[in-house]
N, C-alpha and C positions, 0 to 999 in steps of 0.2 A: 696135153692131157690125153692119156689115151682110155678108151671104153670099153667097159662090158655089155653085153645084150642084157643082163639080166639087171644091171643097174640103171641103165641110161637108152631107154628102151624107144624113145620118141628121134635117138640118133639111128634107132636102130635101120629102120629102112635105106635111109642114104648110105652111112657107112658100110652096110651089106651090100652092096654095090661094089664094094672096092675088098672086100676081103670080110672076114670074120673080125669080130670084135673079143678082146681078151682078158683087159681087166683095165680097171677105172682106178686112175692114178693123180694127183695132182703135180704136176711139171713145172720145166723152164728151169733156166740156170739157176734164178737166184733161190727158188723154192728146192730146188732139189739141193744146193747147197746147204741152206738154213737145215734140209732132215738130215742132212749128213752129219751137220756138227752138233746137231742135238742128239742123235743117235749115241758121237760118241761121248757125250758126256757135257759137249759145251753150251752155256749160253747164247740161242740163237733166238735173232730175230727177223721181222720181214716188216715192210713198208709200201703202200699201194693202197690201188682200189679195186673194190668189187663189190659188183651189183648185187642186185636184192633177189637174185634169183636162187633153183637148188645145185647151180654148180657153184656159187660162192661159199652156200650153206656146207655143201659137201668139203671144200677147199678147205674152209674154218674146220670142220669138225676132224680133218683129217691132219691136221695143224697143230695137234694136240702136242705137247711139249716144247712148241716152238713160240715165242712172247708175238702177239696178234695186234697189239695194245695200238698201232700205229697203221693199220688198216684202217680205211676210210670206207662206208658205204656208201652207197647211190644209188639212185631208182634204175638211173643210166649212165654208162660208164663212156660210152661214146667210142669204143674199140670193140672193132668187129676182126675174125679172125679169117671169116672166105667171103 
């Protein structure tokens, strides 16, 4: 996933450490796959989990055309990424 300052604002400190922040995307293979073949027309889905926080909330709502329906929620998802 990468970030904006003006979205993701509590990343903002550490990230600005390492460079400027440019826009908030939801990532990874199999998610950018799924926007790809929705884009072009086809039925896409995705399968996982994701926590109860606002970068899930964000992920979902950005997931818009893509079938969600096999997403699992969690309070805690038990993967950390640093």
């Amino acid at each position: 996933m990468t970030a904006d300052t003006t979205t993701l604002p509590i990343l903002r400190g550490k990230l600005n450490l390492f460079g400027s922040l440019r826009k908030v995307s939801p990532g990874g293979s199999a998610s950018n796959t799924c926007f790809a073949m929705a884009r072009m027309g086809f039925e896409a889905g995705i399968a996982g989990v994701l926590g109860r926080d606002k970068e899930a909330e964000f992920y979902l709502k950005e997931s818009a055309g893509i079938d969600t329906t096999r997403v699992v929620r969690k309070e805690k998802t038990g993967v950390r990424t640093s």
